[in-house]
C-alpha positions in Angstrom: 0.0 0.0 0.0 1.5 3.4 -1.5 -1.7 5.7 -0.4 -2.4 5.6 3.3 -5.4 8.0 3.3 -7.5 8.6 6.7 -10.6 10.4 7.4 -11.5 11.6 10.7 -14.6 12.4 12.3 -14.6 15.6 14.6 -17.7 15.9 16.6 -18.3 19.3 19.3 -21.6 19.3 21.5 -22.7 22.4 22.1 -20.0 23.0 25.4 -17.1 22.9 22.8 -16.4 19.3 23.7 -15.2 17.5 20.9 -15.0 13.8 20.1 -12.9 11.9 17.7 -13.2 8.9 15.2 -11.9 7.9 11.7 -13.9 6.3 8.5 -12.3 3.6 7.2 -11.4 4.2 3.5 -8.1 2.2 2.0 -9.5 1.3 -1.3 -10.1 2.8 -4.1 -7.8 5.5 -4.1 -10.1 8.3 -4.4 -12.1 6.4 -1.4 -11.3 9.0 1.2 -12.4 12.3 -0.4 -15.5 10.1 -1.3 -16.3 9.0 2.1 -16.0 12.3 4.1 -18.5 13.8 1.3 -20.9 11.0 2.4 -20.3 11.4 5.8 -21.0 15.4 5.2 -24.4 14.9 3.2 -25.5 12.0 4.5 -24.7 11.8 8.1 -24.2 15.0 9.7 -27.6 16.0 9.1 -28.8 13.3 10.7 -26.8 14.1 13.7 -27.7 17.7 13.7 -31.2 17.3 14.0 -31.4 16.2 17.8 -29.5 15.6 21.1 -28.7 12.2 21.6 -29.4 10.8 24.6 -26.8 7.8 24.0 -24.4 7.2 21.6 -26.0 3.5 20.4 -29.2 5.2 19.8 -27.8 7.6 17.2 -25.9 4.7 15.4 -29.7 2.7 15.3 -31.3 5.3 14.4 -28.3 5.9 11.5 -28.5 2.4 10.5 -31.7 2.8 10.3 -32.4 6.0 8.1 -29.7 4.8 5.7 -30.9 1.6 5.3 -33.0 2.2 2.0 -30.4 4.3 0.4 -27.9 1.5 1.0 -29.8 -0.5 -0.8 -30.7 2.2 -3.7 -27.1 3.6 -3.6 -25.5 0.1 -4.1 -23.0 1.4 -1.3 -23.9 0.1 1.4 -20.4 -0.9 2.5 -19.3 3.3 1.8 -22.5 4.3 4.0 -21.6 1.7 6.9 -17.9 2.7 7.1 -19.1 6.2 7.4 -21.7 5.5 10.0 -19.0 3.8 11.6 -16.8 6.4 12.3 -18.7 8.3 13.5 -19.9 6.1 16.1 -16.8 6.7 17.4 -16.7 9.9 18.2 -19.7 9.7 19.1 -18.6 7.2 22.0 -15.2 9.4 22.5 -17.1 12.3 23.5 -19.6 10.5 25.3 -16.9 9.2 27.7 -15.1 12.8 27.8 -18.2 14.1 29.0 -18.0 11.7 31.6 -14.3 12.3 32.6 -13.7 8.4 31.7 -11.7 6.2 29.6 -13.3 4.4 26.7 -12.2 1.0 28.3 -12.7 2.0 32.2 -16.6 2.8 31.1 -17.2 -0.3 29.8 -15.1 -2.1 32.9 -12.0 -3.1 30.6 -8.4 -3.0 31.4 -5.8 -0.5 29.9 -3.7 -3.1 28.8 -3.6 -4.8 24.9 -1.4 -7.6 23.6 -0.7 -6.2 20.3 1.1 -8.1 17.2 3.2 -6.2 14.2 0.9 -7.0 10.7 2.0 -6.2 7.1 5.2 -8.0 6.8 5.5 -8.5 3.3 6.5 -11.8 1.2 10.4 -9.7 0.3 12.6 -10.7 3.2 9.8 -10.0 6.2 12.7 -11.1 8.9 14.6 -8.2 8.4 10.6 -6.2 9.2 10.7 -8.3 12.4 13.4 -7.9 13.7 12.9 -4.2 13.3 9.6 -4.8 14.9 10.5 -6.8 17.8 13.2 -4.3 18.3 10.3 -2.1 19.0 8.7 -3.9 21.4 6.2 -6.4 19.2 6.5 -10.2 20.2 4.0 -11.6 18.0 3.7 -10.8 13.8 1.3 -11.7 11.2 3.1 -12.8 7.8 1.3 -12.5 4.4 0.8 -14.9 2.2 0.0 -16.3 -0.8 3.2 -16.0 -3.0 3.1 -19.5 -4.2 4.2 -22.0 -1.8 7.8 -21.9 -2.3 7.8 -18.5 -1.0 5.2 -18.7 1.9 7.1 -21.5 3.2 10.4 -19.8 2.9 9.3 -16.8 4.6 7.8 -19.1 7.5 10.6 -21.0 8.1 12.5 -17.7 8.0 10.6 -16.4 10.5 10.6 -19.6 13.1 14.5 -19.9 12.9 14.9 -15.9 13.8 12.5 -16.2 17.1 12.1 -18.5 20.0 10.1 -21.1 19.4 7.0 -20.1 21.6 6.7 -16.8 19.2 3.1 -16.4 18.2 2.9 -16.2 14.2 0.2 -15.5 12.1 -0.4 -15.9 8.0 -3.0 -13.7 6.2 -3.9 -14.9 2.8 -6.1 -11.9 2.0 -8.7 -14.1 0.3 -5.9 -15.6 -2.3 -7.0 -19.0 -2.3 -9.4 -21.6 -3.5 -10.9 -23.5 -0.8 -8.9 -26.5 -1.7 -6.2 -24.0 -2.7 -6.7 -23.2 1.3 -6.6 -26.5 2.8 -3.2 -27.9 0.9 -1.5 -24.7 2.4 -2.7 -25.3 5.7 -1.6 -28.5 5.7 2.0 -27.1 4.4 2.2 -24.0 6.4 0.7 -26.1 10.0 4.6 -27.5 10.4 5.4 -24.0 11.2 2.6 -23.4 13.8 1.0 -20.1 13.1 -2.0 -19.9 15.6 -4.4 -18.4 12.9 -4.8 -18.5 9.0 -6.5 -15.3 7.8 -9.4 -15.0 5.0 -7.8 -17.8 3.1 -10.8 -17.8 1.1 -12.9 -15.2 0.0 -15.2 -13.8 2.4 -18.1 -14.0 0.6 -17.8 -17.8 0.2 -20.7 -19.7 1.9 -20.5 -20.6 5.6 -20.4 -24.1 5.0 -17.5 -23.7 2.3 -15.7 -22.3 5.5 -17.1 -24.7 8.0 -15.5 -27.4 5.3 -12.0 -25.7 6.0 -12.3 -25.4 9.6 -13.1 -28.9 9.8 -10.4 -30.4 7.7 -7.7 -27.4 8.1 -4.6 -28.2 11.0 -4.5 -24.1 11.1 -7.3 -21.9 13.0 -9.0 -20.2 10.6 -9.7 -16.4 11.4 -11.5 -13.6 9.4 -14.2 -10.7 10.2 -13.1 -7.1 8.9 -15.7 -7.8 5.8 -18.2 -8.8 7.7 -20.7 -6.0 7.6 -23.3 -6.7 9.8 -24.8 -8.1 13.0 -26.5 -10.4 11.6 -23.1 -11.4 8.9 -21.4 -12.0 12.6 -23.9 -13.9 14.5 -24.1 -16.2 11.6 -20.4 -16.6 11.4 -19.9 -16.7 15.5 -22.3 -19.5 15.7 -21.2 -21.4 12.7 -18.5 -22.5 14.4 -15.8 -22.3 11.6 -13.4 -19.2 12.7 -11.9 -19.7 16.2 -10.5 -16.0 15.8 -13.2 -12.8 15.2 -11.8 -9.7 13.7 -14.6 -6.7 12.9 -13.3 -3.4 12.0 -14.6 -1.0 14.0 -14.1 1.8 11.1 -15.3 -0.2 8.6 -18.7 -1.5 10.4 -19.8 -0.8 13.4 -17.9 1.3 15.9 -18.2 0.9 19.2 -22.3 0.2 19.0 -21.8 -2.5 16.8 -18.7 -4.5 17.5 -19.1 -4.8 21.3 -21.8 -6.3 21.1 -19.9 -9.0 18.3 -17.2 -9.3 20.7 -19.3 -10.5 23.7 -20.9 -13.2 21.1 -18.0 -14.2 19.9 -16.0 -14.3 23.3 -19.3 -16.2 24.6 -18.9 -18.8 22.0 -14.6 -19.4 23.4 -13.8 -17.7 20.2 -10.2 -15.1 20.1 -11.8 -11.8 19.8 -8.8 -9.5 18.0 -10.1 -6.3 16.3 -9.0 -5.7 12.5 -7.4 -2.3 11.9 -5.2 -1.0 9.0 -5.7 2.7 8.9 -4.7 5.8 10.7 -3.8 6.5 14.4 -7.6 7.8 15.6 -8.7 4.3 14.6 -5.8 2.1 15.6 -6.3 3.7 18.9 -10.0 3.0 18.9 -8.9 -0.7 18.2 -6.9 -0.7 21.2 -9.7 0.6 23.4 -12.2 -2.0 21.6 -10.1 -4.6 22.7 -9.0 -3.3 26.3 -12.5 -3.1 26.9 -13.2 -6.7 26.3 -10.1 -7.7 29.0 -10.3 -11.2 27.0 -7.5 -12.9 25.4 -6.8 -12.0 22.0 -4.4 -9.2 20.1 -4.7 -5.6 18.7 -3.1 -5.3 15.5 -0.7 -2.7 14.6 0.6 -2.3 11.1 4.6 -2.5 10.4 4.7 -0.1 7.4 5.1 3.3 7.1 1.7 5.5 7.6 2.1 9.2 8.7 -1.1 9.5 9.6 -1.2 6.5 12.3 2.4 7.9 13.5 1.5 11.4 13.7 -1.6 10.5 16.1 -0.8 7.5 17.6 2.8 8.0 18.1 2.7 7.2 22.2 1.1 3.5 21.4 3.4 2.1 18.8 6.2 0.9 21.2 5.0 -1.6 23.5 6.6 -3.3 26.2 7.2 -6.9 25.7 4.1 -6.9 23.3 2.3 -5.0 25.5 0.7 -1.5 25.3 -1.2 0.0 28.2 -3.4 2.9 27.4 -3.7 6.4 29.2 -6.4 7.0 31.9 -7.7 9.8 30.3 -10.8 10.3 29.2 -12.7 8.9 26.0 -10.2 7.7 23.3 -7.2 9.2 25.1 -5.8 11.5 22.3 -6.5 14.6 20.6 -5.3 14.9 16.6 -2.3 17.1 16.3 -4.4 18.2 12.8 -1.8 21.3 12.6 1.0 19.4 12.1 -0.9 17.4 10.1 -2.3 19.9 8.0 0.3 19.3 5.2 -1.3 16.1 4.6 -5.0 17.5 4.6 -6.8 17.0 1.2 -10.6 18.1 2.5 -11.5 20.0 5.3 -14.7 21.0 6.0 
């Protein structure tokens, strides 16, 4: 990824308090601009029109409105991101208001395992070791290169770490379903705790209940899933071990708590998805510190100013570890000046 675009949500009640969230918008390349102009005509004005008494019942009643011209739009994927975001800031300012941290309202804990994503199929030990000289402990590989490589790059990876080092593969939906299970059963040697979207994610729940049953590698996947209803389905299939939403891409707060409690009901690894910017790799964090469940936060290894810029005091952590601030809602405010010479549309 060349273009690391972010757009972020800035909400002020009528006291000047202002909450933070971020849409997510990695593809196309003209996604972002398109995004904020929805979230401008589309959701602000639903917003405006009232006080809300909570933050869920302005994401309902968004959901809700939008619904039809989801449908009519065919976007309903552009419209749920956007809805999305701003469900966060909806919840950040909610908890300002109430002089608490995101995860302390909900009765988390501040502290997230975290594992470095993104290393690439071109030499991804040297990434690691750059990584884990940072303070990561567990990484997610991608894969499907061809099996020469993956395997390569696996092995690479197991002979540079001890061997109780958590790995991960992420096929990003490269592979036929029986594409998926003769990798597993190559790639299991090297122990990776999860296999991600090895299939696409539209494919029937049975084609991935098939792969669960036969695969020697957990299968995980979530951050297209768009719905609750797309994640009770998927939770109570049985066939991922490992839930992933992304709470910029469906959901927020309103939507994927409530996904996480399913899924962490059902003894399934609930680890938010989250490639973006810093306002929503933070919100990740807070999703899963609120949860207090086993499972990891992911935190992308290559270059993004815009997740640097704002997240900047969260990328190191300590033995794998990041503990967030106890300060109220998200726990940051944007530097946007500093960022300004990256600003495309402001409004």
């Amino acid at each position: 990824m060349y273009d690391r675009p972010a757009v972020l949500v800035r909400l002020e009640d009528r006291e000047g308090m202002v909450g933070w969230g971020e849409i997510w918008c990695n593809f196309p390349s003209v996604g972002a601009e398109h995004r904020a102009r929805m979230l401008e005509s589309c959701i602000a004005p639903v917003l405006l029109e009232q006080a809300w008494a909570h933050p869920t019942h302005a994401f309902n009643a968004l959901s809700q409105r939008l619904a039809v011209l989801a449908i009519q739009s065919g976007e309903p994927g552009t419209i749920a991101q956007a809805i999305a975001g701003a469900d966060i800031a909806l919840w950040d300012l909610a908890a300002k208001r109430l002089g608490q941290p995101l995860w302390n309202l909900f009765g988390g804990t501040p502290k997230v395992h975290t594992y470095a994503s993104g290393l690439s199929p071109v030499q991804p030990e040297k990434l690691a070791a750059i990584k884990h000289g940072e303070g990561y402990r567990s990484f997610k590989l991608k894969v499907g290169f061809g099996t020469e490589r993956d395997m390569a790059n696996l092995r690479a990876l197991r002979e540079m770490f001890e061997p109780d080092t958590v790995l991960m593969i992420d096929a990003n939906q490269a592979w036929t379903p029986e594409a998926a299970l003769d990798m597993s059963r190559k790639l299991a040697q090297f122990n990776p705790i999860w296999m991600e979207e090895p299939i696409r994610a539209d494919h029937a729940l049975t084609d991935w209940q098939r792969l669960a049953q036969a695969s020697p590698i957990a299968l995980a996947a979530g951050e297209n899933m768009r719905s609750t209803e797309e994640f009770s389905a998927a939770i109570d299939s049985g066939a991922f071990a490992v839930i992933q939403p992304d709470l910029g891409k469906w959901g927020g707060f309103s939507g994927c708590v409530p996904v996480a409690r399913r899924a962490i009901d059902h003894s399934q690894m609930f680890c938010p998805h989250w490639l973006g910017g810093g306002v929503g790799l933070i919100a990740s964090m807070q999703l899963k510190a609120i949860m207090g469940h086993p499972g990891y936060v992911e935190v992308d290894s290559n270059p993004n100013p815009l997740r640097d810029l704002f997240a900047a005091p969260y990328l190191r952590p300590d033995n794998g570890i990041i503990t967030l601030p106890d300060l109220p809602g998200l726990g940051i405010t944007p530097d946007t000046d500093t960022a300004r010479s990256f600003l495309v549309k402001h409004r």
